[in-house]
C-alpha positions as CSV (number, residue, x, y, z in Angstrom):
1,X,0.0,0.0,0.0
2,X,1.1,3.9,-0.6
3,X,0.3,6.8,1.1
4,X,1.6,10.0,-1.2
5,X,2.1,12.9,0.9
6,X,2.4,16.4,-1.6
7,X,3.7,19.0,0.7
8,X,5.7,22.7,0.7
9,X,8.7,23.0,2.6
10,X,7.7,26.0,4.8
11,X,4.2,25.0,5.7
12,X,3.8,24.7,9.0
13,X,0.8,22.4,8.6
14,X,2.9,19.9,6.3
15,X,5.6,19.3,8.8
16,X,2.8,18.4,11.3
17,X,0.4,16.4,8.6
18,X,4.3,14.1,8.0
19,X,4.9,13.5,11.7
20,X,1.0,12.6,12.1
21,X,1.1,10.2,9.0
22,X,4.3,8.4,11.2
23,X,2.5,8.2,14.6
24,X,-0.8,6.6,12.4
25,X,1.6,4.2,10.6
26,X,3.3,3.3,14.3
27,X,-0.4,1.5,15.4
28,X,-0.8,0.5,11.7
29,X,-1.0,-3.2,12.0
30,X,0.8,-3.7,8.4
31,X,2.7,-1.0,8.7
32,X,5.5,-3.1,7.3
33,X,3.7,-3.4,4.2
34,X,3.4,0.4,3.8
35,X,5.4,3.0,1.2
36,X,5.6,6.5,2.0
37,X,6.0,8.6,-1.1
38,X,6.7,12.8,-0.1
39,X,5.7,14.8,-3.3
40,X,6.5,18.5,-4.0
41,X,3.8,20.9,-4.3
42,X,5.4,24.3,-3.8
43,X,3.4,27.2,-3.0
44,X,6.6,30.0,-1.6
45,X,6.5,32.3,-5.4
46,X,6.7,35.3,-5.0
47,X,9.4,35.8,-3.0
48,X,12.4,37.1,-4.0
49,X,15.1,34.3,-5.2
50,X,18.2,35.8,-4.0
51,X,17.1,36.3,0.2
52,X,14.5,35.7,2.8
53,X,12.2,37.4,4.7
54,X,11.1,36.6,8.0
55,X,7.8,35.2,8.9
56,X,6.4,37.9,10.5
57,X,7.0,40.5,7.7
58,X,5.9,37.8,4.7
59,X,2.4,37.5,7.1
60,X,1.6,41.0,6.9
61,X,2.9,41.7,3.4
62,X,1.0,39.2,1.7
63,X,-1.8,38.5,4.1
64,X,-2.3,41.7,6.0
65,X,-1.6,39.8,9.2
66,X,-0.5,41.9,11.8
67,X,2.2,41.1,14.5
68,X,-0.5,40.1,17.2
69,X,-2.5,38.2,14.8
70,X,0.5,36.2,13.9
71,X,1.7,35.3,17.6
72,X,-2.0,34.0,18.1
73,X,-2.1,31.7,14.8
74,X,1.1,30.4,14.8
75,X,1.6,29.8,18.6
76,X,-1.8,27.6,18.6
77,X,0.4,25.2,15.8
78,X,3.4,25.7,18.2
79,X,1.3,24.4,20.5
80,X,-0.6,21.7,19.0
81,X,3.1,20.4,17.6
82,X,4.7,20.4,20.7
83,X,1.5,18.1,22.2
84,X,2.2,15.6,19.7
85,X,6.2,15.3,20.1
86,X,7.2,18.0,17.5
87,X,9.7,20.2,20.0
88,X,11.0,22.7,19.3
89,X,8.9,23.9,16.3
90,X,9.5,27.5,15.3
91,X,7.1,28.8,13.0
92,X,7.4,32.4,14.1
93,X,10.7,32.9,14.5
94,X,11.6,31.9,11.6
95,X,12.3,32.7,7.9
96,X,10.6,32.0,4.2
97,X,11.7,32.5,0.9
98,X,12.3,31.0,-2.5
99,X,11.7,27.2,-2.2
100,X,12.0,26.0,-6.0
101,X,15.7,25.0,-5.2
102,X,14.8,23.2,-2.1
103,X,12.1,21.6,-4.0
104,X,14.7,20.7,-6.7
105,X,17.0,18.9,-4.2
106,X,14.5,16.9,-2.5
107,X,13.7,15.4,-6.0
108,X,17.1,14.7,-6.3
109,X,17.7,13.1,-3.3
110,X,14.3,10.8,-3.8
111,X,16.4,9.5,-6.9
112,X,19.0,8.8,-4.8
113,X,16.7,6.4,-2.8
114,X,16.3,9.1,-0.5
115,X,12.7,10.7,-0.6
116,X,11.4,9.9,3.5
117,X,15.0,10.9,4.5
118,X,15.3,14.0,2.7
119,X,12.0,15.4,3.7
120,X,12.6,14.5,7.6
121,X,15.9,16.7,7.6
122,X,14.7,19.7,5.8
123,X,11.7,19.8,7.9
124,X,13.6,19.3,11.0
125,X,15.8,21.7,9.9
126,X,13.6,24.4,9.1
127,X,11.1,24.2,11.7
128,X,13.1,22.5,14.6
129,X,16.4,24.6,14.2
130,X,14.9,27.7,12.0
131,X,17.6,27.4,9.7
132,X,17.0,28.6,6.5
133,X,16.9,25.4,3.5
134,X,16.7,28.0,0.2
135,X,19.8,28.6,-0.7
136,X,22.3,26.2,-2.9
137,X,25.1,26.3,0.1
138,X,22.3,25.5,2.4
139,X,21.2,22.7,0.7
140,X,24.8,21.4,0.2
141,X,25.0,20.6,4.1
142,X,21.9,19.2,3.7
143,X,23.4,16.8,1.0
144,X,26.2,16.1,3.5
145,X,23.8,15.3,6.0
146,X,21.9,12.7,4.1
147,X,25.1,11.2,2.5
148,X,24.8,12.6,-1.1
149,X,27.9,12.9,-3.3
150,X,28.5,16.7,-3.3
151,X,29.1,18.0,-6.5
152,X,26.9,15.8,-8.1
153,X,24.1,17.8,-6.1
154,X,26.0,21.1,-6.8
155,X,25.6,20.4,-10.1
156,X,22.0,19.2,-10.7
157,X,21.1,22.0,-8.6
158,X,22.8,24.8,-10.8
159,X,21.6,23.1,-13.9
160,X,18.2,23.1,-12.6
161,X,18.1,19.4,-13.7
162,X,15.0,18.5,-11.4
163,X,13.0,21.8,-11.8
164,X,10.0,19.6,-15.0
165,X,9.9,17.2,-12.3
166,X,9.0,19.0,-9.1
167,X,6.3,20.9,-11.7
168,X,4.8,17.9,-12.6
169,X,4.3,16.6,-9.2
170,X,2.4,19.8,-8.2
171,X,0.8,19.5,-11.6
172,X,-0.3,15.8,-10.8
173,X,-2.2,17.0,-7.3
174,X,-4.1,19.6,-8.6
175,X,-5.2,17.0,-11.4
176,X,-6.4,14.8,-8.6
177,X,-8.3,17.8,-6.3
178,X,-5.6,19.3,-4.3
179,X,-5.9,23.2,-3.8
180,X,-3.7,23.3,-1.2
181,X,-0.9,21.9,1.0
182,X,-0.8,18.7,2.8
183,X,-2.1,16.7,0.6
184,X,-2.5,13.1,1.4
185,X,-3.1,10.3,-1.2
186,X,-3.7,6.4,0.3
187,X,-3.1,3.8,-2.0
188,X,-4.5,5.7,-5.4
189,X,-8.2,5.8,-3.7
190,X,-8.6,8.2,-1.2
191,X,-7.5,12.0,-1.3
192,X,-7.5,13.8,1.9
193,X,-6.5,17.4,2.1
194,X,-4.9,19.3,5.1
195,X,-3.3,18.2,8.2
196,X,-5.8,15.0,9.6
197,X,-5.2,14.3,12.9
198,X,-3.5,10.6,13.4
199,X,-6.8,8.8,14.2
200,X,-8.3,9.7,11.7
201,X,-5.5,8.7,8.8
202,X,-5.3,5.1,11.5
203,X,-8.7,4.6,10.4
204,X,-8.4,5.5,6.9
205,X,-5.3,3.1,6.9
206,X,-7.4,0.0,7.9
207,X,-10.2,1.1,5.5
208,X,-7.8,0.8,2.5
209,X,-6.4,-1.9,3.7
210,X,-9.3,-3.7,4.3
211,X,-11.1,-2.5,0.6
212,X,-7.9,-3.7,-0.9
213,X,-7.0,-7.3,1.0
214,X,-10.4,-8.9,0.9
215,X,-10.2,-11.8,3.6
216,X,-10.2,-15.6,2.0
217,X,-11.0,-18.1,4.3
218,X,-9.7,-21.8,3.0
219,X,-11.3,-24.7,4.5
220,X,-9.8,-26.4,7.7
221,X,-11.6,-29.8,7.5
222,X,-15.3,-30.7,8.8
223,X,-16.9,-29.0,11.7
224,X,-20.7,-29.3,13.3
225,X,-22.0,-25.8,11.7
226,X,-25.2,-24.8,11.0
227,X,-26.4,-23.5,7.4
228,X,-29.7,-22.5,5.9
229,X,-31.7,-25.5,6.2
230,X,-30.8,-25.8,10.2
231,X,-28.5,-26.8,12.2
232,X,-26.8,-30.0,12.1
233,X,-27.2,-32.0,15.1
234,X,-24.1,-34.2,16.2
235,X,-24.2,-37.8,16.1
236,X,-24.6,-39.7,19.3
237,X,-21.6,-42.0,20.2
């Protein structure tokens, strides 16, 4: 079975939906049996490519948010991240910017058979050390961090050599419904937007699992049963 998770890099509500697809898939009783796909769906343009911003300034520049507002919405995912094991996780204090690079080297690492890996650091990175993942030297310790060769990433990354491929992937979620980011795909049948809490992807787990691996039962010999015309009565010794 797959679960396909499409996700931005600096989305706050991405780096939670991740850690709650783990804790569903740690009381997922064929969890064994389960492939976890991370998928780029970048939503950052607009910001400049060169530096970053900080959070607070991008909220009220593009949203109108003011400082106040901002300390109430992003403390109550502080919050709720820290109740379920994400600590620290600095969404705040913190920085956003260009992430078609970032995007770029987390296809490149998934080629390296390193997709769940990749996405793990630069999440932890960004949210759990607020260090910034935008730039080519930052994602060169990144690469060093995951065991990539280094200048083969320095150079797929200046040549842009991933850049049709995180496209289509954003391109292939809007296809199936996605308007925003997470965006959670079980086994090519279910699409289920936003950050669901871990019971609730537990439970669409087993469903899947269930609609997918049909029980057979194979006969274990002769037993007293009953069936529609009665019940059969055993034989007296």
């Amino acid at each position: 079975m797959k679960v396909e998770i499409w996700a931005e890099v600096t989305c706050p509500w991405c780096g939670l939906g991740s850690h709650r697809v783990d804790r569903a898939l740690e009381r997922f009783e064929h969890s064994d049996q389960v492939e976890v796909v991370h998928r780029s769906f970048p939503l950052g343009s607009g910001f400049p490519a060169d530096r970053t911003v900080s959070v607070r300034e991008a909220l009220l520049s593009k949203h109108g948010i003011s400082d106040a507002q901002a300390k109430t919405a992003t403390g109550q995912i502080e919050t709720l991240a820290a109740s379920e094991g994400l600590n620290p996780y600095r969404v705040l204090d913190n920085v956003v910017g260009d992430t078609e690079l970032a995007h770029e080297f987390l296809a490149h690492a998934s080629v390296q058979g390193k997709n769940r890996q990749a996405w793990d650091t630069i999440f932890r990175t960004y949210f759990g050390k607020a260090e910034p993942v935008f730039a080519l030297d930052d994602l060169l310790r990144l690469s060093d961090e995951l065991g990539l060769d280094p200048d083969l990433t320095r150079q797929v990354l200046t040549e842009r050599r991933y850049r049709a491929r995180v496209q289509d992937d954003a391109r292939r979620a809007q296809r199936l419904g996605a308007t925003g980011a997470p965006f959670i795909v079980v086994d090519g049948r279910y699409g289920v937007p936003g950050a669901q809490d871990s019971d609730t992807l537990l439970d669409l787990l087993r469903t899947t699992w269930d609609e997918t691996h049909p029980v057979t039962l194979a006969p274990a010999g002769d037993a007293p049963g009953c069936g529609p015309d009665g019940c059969a009565v055993p034989a007296r010794p």
